[in-house]
N, C-alpha and C positions, 0 to 999 in steps of 0.2 A: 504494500500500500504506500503510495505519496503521498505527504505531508504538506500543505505550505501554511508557513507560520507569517502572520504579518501586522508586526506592532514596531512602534518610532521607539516603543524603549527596549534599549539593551536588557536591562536585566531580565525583562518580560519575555525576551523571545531568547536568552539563556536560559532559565527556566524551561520555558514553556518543550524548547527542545529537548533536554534532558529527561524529562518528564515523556515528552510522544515519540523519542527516539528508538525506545522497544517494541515498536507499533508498526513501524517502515524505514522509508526511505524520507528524511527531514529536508524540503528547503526554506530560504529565511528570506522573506521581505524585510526589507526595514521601510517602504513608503507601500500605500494604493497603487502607484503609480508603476512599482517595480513588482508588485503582485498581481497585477493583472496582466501584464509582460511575461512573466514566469507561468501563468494558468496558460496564456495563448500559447506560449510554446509547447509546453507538455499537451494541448490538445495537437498542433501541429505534429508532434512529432509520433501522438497516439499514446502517449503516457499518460494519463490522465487518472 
């Protein structure tokens, strides 16, 4: 399973990954802006 995490604060999405890291495969937004960039890609490439 993919993960994507996506919060402006550090400590929140160190956490929050440590935490959902035994669940899949983690990646880290840190804006909207780069989280929704990282969702289009993984649909483009069928990873979703």
């Amino acid at each position: 399973m993919r993960i994507l995490i996506s919060d402006d604060d550090f400590v929140s999405r160190k956490l929050l990954n440590r935490q959902l890291s035994g669940l899949g495969e983690v990646d880290v937004a840190v804006s909207g802006k780069e989280a929704v960039a990282a969702a289009q890609l993984a649909l483009q490439e069928g990873e979703h």
